[in-house]
C-alpha positions in Angstrom: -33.2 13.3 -50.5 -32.5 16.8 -50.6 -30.5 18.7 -53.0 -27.0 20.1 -52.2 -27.0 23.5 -52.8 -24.0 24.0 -52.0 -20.5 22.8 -51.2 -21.0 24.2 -47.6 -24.1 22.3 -47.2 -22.5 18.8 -48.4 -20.0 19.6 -45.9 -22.5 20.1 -42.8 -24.7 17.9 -44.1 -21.6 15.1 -44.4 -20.7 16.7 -40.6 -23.7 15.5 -39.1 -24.1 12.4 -40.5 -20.2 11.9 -39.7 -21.2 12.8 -35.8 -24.4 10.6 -35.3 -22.5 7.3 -37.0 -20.1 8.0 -34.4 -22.3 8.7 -31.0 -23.9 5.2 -32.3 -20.2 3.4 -32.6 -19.7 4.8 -29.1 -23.5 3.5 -28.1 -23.0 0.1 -29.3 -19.6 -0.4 -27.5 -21.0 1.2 -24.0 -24.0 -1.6 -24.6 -21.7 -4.8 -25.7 -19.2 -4.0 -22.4 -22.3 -3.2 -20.4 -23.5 -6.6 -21.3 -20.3 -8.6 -21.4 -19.9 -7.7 -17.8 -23.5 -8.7 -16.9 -22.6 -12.1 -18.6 -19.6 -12.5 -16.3 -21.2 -11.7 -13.3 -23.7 -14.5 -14.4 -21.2 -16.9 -14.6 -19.5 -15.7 -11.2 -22.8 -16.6 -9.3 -23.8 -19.6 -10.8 -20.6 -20.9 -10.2 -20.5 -20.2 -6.8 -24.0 -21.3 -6.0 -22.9 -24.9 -7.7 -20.8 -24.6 -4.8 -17.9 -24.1 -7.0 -16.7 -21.1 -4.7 -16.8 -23.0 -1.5 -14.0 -24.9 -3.3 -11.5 -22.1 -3.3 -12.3 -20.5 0.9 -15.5 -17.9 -0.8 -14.4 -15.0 -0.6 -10.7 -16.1 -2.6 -12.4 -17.1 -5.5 -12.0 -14.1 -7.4 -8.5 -13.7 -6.2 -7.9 -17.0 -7.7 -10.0 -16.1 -10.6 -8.5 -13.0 -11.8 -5.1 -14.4 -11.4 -6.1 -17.3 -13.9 -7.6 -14.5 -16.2 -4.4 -12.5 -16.0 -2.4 -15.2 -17.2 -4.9 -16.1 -20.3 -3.7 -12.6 -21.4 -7.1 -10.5 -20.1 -5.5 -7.5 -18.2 -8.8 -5.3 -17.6 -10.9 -8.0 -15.8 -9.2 -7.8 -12.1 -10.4 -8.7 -8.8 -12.2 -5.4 -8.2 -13.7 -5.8 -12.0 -15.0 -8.9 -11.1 -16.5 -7.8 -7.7 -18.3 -5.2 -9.7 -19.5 -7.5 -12.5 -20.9 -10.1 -9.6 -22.7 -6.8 -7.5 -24.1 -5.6 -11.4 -25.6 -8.6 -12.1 -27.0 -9.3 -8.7 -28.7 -5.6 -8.7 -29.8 -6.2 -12.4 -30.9 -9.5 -12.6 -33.4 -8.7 -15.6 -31.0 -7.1 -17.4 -31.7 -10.6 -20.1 -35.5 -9.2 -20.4 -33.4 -6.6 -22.4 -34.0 -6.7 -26.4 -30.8 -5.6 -26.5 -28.8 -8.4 -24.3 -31.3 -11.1 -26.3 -29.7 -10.4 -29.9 -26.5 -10.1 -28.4 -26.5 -13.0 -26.7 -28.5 -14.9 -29.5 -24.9 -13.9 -31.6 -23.2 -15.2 -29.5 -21.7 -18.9 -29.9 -20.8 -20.3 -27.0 -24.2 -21.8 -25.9 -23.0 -24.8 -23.8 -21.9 -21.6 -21.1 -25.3 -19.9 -21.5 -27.1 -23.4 -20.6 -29.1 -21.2 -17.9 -29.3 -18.2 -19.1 -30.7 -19.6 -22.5 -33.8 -21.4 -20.9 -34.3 -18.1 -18.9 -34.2 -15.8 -22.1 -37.0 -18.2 -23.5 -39.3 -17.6 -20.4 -38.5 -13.7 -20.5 -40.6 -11.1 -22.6 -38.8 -7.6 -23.2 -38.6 -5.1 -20.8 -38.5 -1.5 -22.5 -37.3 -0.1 -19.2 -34.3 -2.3 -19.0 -33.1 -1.4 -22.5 -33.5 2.2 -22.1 -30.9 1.6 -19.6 -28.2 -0.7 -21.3 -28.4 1.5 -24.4 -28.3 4.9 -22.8 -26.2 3.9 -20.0 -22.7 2.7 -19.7 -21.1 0.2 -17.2 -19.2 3.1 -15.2 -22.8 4.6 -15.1 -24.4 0.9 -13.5 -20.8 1.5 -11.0 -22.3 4.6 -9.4 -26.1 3.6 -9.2 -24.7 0.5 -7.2 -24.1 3.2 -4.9 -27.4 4.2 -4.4 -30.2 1.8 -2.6 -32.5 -0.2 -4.3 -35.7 0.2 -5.0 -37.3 4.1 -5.4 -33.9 6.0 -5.1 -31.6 4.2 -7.6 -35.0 3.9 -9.9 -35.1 8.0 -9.2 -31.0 8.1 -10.6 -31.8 5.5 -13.7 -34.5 7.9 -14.6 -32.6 11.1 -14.4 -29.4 9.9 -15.5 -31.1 8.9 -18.8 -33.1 11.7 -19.1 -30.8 14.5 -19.0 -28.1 12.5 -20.1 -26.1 12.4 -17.7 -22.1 11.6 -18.1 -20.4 9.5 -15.3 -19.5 12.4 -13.1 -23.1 14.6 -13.2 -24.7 11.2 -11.9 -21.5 10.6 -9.1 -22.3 14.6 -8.4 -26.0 14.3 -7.9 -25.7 10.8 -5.9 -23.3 12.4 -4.0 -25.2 15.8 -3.3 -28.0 14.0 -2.0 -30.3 15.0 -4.8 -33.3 12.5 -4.0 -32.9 13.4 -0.7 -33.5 17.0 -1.3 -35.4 16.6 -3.8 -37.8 14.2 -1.7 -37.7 16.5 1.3 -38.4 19.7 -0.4 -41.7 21.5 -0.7 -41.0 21.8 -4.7 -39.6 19.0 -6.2 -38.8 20.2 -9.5 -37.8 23.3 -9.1 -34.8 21.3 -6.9 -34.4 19.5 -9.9 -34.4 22.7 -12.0 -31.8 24.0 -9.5 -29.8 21.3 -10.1 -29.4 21.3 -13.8 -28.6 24.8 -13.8 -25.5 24.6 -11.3 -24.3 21.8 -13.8 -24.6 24.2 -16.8 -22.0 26.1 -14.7 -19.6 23.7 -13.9 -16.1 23.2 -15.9 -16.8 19.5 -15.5 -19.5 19.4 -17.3 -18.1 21.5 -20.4 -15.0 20.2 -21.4 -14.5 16.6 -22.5 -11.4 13.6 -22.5 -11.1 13.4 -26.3 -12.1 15.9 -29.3 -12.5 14.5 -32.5 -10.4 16.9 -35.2 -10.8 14.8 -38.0 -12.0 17.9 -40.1 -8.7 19.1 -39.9 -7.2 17.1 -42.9 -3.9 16.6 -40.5 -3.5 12.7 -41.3 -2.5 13.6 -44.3 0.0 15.7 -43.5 2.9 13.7 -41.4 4.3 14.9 -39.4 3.3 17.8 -38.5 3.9 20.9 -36.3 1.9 22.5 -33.8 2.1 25.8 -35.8 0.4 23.6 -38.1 -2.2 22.2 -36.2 -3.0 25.9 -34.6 -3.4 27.2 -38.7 -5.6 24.3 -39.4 -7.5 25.5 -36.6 -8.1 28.4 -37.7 -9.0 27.6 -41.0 -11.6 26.0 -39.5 -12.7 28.1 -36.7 -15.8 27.7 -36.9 -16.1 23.3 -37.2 -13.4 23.7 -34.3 -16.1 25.8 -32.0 -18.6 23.3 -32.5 -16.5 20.6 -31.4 -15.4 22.1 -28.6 -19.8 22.6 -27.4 -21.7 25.7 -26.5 -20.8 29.1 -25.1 -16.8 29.1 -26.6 -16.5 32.9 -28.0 -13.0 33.0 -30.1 -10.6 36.1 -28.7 -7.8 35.6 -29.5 -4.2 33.6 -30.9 -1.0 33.4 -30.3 -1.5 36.3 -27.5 1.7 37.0 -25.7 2.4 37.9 -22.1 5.6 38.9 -20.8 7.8 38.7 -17.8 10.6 41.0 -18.1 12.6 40.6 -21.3 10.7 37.1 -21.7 7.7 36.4 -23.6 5.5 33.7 -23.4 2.7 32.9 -26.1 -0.7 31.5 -25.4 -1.8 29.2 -28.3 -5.7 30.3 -28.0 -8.0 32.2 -25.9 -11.6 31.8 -26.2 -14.3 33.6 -23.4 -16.9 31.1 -22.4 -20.0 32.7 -22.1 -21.9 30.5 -19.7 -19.0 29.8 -17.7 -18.2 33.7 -17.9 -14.7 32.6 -17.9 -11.4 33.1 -20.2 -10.5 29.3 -21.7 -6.7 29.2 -22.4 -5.8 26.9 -24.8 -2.1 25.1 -25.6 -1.6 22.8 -28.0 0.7 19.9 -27.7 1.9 17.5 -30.8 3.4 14.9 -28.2 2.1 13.6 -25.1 1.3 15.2 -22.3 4.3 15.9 -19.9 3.9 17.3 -16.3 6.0 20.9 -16.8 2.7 21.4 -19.8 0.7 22.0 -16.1 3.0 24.1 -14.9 3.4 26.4 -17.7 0.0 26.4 -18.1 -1.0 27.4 -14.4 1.8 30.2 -14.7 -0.7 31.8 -17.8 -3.5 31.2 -15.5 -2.1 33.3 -12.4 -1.4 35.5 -14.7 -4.9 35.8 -17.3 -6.4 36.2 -13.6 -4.3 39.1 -12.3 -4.4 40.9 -14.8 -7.1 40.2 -18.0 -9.8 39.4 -15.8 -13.0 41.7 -15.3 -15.5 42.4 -12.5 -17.8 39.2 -12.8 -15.4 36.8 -14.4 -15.1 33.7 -13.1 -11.6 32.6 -12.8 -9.8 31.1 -16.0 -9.6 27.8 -17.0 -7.1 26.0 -19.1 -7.3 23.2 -21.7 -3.9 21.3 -22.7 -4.9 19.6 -25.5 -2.3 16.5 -26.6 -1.9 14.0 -28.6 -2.1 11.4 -25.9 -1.8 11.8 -21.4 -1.1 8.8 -18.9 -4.2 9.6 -16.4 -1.6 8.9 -13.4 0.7 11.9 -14.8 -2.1 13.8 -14.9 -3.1 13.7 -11.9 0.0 14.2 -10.0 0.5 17.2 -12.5 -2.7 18.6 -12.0 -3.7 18.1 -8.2 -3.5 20.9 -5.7 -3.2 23.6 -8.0 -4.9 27.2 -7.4 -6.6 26.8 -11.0 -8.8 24.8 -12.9 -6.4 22.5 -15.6 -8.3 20.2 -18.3 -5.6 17.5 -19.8 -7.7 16.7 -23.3 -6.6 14.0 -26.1 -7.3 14.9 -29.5 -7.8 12.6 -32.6 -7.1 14.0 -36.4 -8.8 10.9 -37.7 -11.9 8.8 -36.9 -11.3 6.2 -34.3 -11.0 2.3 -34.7 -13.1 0.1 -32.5 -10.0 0.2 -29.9 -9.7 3.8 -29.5 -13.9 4.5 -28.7 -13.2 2.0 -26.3 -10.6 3.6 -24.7 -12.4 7.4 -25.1 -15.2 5.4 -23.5 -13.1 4.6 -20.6 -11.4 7.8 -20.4 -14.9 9.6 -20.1 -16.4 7.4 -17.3 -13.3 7.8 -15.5 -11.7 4.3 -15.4 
């Protein structure tokens, strides 16, 4: 092991370690719900080709099924979930050839329900293929390449969405886009490909996230606190702060006012976004997200583009970044406006088991 030279080494070298431990929490819970829901759509078919489902009409069986669920206290798994789970596992049958979905289900007790699947794990060998999907990949991603036919264009998706990858949305964009389509038809493949990556580069979407992780702050030790203090932590650490928030943020500037008459208005922080070629506005919130946070912030957008933008700028986009946002309130706050608003959650600690799931979540969309 190396040396620490310094205190500002321990502390990137502590960073880094800190931000790999926690892209592998997030990695293990996308693979144990990817999994899970491969299990349940196991048990979904084989109890309807027992002729189980013919005993509740076909088609009301999960109806009937999510309803019992509901009232044994599981709220996530509805009708639609269970739909999903069923098409998942009948698009990924080998999904057990999977090292991964072995030692999971190997853990797990309850062999009398994996009668089946147990004698079929023992006549499997591993499929590397199959667990480059289930650990790269997470449920929402399986959703989307449903979506696609089977055979040479979802395996084209698999393979991209791993290798670039891909969140949720870049896959739903390219799917959508008709990238194997083009990309089949077109005299140059990859530079189709090459044109694709580059729009993404481009796109808000794909630069701002759901959830930043502020734990560098040191605010959970200092309850409660203010959003003056949580912009001077900030600060402080300016530079830990731009790499969290990804490539291409340029700082400008704090606390810059605008003013409407005899009324002034203060915009937390402005950063320029070099790839985007945009101004970022940035408002911090202490509490939850509320809807008039959207209007206010669309106010400093109408007026950051009338009159701080420059020949070649992009229109601005903001970021409200809270402690916490319903996605519906979002939404409604959000839709239809003339500019581009982000609604991001921040965290000043690291988060339990609970909360990745629910970043997950929040990141594919659900």
């Amino acid at each position: 092991m190396k040396t620490m030279k310094s205190l500002e080494h321990l502390a990137a070298v502590i960073q880094e370690t800190n931000t790999y431990f926690v892209k592998k929490a997030q990695q293990q819970v996308n693979t144990a719900l990817t999994i899970r829901n491969w299990l349940i759509g196991f048990y979904i078919v084989e109890y309807e080709q027992n002729g189980g489902g013919r005993a509740i009409y076909g088609t009301a069986l999960l109806k009937v099924l999510a309803k019992r669920l509901l009232e044994k206290g599981i709220k996530s798994l509805q009708e639609r979930n269970l739909y999903l789970c069923r098409d998942f596992y009948r698009a990924y049958p080998k999904i057990l050839q999977s090292g991964s979905a072995k030692s999971y289900i190997t853990d797990f007790q309850l062999f009398e329900k994996l009668q089946t699947a147990s004698a079929k794990l023992q006549q499997t060998k591993p499929d590397e293929r199959i667990s480059l999907l289930i650990t790269h990949l997470s449920f929402s991603h399986f959703i989307e390449l449903l979506k696609a036919d089977a055979g040479a264009k979802r395996w084209f998706y698999e393979e991209q969405a791993v290798e670039n990858n891909w969140p949720v949305k870049e896959l739903k964009r390219a799917i959508d886009s008709l990238l194997y389509e083009r990309t089949g038809l077109s005299q140059d493949g990859a530079t189709t490909l090459q044109d694709f990556k580059k729009d993404t580069e481009h796109l808000p979407e794909a630069v701002f996230r759901n959830t930043y992780l502020l734990e560098f702050l040191g605010l959970e030790d200092k309850a409660p606190f203010t959003e003056s203090d949580l912009e001077e932590r900030i600060i402080t650490n300016l530079q830990h702060f731009l790499l969290e928030l990804g490539r291409g943020f340029c700082f400008e500037h704090r606390q810059h006012r605008i003013t409407f008459g005899n009324k002034h208005y203060r915009i937390d922080l402005v950063f320029y976004h070099r790839i985007l070629k945009c101004h970022v506005l940035l408002d911090l919130k202490i509490g939850e997200f509320d809807h008039a946070d959207a209007g206010q912030m669309n106010m400093y957008l109408n007026y950051y583009t009338e009159n701080e933008s420059h020949n070649g700028d992009n229109p601005p986009v903001g970021i409200i970044l809270c402690s916490g946002k319903n996605e519906a309130l979002v939404k409604y706050a959000t839709m239809g406006l003339p500019q581009q608003i982000f609604v991001s959650k921040y965290l000043v600690n690291l988060p339990s088991e609970k909360e990745l799931k629910q970043i997950l979540d929040e990141e594919n969309g659900k």
